[in-house]
C-alpha positions as CSV (number, residue, x, y, z in Angstrom):
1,X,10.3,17.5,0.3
2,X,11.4,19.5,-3.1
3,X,13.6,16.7,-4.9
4,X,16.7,18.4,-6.1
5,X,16.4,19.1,-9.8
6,X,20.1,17.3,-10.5
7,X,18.1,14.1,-9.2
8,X,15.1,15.0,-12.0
9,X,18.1,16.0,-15.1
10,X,19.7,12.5,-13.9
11,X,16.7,10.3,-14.3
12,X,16.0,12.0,-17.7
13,X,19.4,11.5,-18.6
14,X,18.9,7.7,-18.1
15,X,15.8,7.5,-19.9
16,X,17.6,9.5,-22.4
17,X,20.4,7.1,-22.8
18,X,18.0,3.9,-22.7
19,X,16.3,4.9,-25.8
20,X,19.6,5.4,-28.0
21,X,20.3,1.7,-26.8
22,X,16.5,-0.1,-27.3
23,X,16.0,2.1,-30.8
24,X,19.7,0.2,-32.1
25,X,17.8,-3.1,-31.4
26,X,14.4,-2.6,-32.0
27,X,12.8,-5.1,-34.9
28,X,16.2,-6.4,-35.6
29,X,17.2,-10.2,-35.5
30,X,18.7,-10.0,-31.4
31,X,19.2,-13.4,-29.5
32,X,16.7,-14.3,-26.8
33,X,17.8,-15.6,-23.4
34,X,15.7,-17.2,-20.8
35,X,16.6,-16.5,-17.2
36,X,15.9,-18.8,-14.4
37,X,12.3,-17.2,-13.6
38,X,11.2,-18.3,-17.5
39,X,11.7,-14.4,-18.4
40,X,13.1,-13.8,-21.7
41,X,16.0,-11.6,-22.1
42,X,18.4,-10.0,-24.6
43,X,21.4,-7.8,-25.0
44,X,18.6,-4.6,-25.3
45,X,17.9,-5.3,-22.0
46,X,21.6,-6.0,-20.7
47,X,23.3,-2.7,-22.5
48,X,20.3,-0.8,-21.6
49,X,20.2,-1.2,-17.9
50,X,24.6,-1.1,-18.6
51,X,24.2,2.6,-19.9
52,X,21.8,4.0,-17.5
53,X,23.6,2.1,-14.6
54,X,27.1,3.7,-16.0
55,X,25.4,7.3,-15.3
56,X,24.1,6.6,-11.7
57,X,27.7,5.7,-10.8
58,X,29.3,8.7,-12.5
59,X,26.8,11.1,-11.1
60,X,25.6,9.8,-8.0
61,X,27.8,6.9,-6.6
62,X,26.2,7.0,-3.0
63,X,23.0,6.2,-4.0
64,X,21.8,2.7,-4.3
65,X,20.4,0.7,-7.5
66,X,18.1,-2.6,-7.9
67,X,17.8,-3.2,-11.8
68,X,16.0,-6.3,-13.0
69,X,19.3,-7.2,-15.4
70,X,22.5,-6.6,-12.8
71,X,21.2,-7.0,-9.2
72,X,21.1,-5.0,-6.3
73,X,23.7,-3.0,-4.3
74,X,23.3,-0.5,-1.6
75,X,19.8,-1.0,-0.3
76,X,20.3,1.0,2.5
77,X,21.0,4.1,1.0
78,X,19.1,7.0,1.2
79,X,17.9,7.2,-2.8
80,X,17.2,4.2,-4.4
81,X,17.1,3.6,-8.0
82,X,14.6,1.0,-8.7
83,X,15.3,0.1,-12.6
84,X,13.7,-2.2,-15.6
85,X,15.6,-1.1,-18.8
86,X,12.9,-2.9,-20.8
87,X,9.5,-3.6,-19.0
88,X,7.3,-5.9,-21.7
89,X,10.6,-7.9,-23.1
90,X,7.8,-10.2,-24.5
91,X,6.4,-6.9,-26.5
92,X,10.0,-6.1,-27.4
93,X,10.9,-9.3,-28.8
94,X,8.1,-9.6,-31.0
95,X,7.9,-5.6,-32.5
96,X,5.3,-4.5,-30.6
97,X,6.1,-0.8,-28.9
98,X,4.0,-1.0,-25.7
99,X,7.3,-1.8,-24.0
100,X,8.8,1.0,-21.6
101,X,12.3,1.4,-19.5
102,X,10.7,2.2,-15.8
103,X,13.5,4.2,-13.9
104,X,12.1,4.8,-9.7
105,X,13.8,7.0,-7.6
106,X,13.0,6.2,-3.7
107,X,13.7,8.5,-1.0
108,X,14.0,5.9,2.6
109,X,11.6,3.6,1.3
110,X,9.1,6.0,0.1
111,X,9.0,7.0,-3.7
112,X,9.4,10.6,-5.1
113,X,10.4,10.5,-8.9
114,X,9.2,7.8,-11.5
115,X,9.5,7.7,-15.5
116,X,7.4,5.5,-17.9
117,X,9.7,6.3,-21.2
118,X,8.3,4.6,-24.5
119,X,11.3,5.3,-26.8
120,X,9.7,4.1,-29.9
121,X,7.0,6.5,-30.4
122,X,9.1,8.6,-28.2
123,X,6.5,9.7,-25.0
124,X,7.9,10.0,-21.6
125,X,5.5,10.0,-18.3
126,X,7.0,12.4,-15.3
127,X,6.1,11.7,-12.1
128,X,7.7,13.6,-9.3
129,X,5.9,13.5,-5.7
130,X,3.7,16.2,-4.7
131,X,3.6,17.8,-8.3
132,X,1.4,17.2,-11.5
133,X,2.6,14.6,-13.7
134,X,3.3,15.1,-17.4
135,X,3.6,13.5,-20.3
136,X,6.3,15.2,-22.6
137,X,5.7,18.3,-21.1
138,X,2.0,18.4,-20.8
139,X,0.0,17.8,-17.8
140,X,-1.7,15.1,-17.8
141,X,-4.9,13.4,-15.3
142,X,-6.9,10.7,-15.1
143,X,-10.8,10.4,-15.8
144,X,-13.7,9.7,-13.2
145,X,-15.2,6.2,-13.3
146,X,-17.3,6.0,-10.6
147,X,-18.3,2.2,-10.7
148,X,-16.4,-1.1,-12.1
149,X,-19.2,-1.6,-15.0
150,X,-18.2,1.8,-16.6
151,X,-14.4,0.6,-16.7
152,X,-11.9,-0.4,-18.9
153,X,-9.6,-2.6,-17.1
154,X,-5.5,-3.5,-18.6
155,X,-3.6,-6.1,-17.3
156,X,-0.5,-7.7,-18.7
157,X,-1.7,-11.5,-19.2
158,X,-3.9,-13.8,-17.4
159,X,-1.3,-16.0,-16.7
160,X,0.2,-14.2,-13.8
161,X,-2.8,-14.8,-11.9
162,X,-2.3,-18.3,-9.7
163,X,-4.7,-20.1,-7.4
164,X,-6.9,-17.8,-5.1
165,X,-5.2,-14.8,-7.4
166,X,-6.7,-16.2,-10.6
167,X,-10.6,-16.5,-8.4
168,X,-10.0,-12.7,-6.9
169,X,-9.2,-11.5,-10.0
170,X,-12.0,-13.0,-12.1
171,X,-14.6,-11.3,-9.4
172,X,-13.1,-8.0,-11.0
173,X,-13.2,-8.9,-14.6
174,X,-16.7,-10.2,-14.3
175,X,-17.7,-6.5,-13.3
176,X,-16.1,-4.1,-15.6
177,X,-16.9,-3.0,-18.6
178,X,-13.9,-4.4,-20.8
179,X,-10.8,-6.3,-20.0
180,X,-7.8,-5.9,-21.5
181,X,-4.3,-7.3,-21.9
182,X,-1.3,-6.4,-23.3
183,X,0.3,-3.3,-22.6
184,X,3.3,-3.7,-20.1
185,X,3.9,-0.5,-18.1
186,X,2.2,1.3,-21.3
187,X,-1.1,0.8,-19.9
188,X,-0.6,2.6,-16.7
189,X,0.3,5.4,-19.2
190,X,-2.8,4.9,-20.6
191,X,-4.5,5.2,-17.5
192,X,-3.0,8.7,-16.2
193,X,-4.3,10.3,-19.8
194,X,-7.9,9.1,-19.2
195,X,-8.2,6.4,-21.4
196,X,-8.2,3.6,-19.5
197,X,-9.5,3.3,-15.5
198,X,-7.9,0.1,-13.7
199,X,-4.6,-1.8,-14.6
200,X,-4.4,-5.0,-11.6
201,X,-1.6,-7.7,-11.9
202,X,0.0,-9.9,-9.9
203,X,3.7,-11.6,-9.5
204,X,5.6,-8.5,-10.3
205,X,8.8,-7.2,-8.6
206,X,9.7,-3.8,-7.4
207,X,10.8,-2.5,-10.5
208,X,8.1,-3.4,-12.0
209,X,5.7,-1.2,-10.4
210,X,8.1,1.4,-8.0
211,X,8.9,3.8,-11.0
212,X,4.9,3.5,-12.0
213,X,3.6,4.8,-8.3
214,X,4.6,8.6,-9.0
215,X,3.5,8.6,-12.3
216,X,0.2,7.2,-11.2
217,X,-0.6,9.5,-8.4
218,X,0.5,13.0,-10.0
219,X,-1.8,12.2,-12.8
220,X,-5.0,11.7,-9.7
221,X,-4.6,8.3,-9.8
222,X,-4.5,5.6,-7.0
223,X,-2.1,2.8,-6.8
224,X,-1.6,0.0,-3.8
225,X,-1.4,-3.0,-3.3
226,X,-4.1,-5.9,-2.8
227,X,-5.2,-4.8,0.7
228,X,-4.9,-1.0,-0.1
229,X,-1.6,-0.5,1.7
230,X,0.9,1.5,0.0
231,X,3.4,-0.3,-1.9
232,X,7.2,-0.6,-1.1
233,X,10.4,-2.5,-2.2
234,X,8.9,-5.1,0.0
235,X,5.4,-5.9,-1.1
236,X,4.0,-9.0,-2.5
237,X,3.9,-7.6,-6.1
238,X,0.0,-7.7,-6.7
239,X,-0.8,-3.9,-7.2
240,X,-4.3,-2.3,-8.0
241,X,-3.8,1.2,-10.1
242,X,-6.7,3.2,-10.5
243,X,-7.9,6.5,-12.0
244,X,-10.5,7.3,-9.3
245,X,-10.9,6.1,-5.9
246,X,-14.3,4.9,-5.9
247,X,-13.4,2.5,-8.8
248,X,-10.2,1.4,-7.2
249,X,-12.4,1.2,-3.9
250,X,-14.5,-1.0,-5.9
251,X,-12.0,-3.1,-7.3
252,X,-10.0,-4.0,-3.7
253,X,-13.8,-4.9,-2.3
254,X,-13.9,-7.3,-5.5
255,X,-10.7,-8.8,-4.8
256,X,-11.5,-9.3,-1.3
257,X,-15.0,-11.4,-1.9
């Protein structure tokens, strides 16, 4: 399908209108929250997801929305915005700009427009499905990494791997050729401009990764889940990005055992 261009100006709008609200609070003294899950959280996050909510409902009222900070409504519409006004509060918090807002666009369950926006240093990530992504303007694609010991792998922390997670994911970090963390949704950016070849994690939620998918794959990228089955709204939240498919073949054989 060719994604109406009003959808493409809306989503840039929002990303738009994110960064006038993060810049305000960026390195400045803001109160930090902790929600039920642990997760911190602060009014960036709040006002952010506010403004770019407040545009969806001018704009596009029919469509649906699932933001991290204000719930869910309308599920069952046919586009659904999948949200994260500030993906790496953690990075945030503590001045570090590797943070992103993550805005998704899915069209019945499947996903056709994402944006990784870094507001700080001001770079945006484009992907639409079907077309090339870019990065403020400029095409961009990933590198070839034919094996896990030529790769440099990103991950958030360690500590979202549990159990048999934590085992699986150990197998992977054994073989490559550095590990990483840090990075938030910045390191799947990373990844789509050649610079870095797998980002794996575990216990996210669909706005974590959902806006990240497009971007990924315009750029030549892979991105699944665990078992190599595409991901939805609905997965388990372990996903396995990868610049080339014989590294991210590598690393789902790795996780398996």
């Amino acid at each position: 399908m060719s994604l109406d261009p009003a959808l493409i100006a809306l989503a840039n709008d929002m990303a738009d209108a994110a960064g006038t609200v993060i810049r305000r609070y960026f390195r400045t003294p803001v109160g930090v929250d902790t929600k039920a899950d642990e997760s911190p959280v602060t009014i960036a996050d709040r006002e952010t997801e506010t403004a770019m909510r407040a545009l969806i409902d001018r704009r596009r009222p029919q469509d649906g929305v699932l933001g991290e900070e204000h719930g869910r409504q309308r599920l069952d519409a046919e586009y659904l915005w999948v949200i994260d006004p500030i993906d790496g509060t953690k990075a945030f918090i503590t001045g570090m700009p590797v943070f992103g807002t993550l805005i998704g666009l899915m069209h019945r369950g499947q996903p056709v427009l994402g944006i990784i926006d870094q507001p700080i240093l001001r770079e945006r990530w484009l992907g639409i499905a079907g077309q090339a992504t870019t990065m403020n303007g400029q095409r961009i694609v990933t590198r070839p990494c034919p094996s896990l010991d030529k790769a440099f792998l990103y991950s958030t922390a360690p500590d979202m791997f549990k159990g048999d997670d934590a085992i699986a994911y150990e197998r992977v970090k054994s073989k490559v050729r550095q590990p990483r963390f840090g990075g938030d949704c910045y390191a799947y950016g990373l990844l789509t401009m050649g610079f870095a070849d797998l980002v794996i994690e575990a216990s996210l939620q669909p706005y974590d990764y959902c806006a990240v998918i497009p971007v990924v794959e315009g750029a030549g990228g892979t991105m699944t889940d665990w078992q190599g089955k595409a991901l939805t709204i609905d997965s388990d939240g372990r996903v396995v990005a990868a610049g080339d498919r014989a590294a991210h073949k590598a690393a789902l054989q790795a996780l398996a055992g």
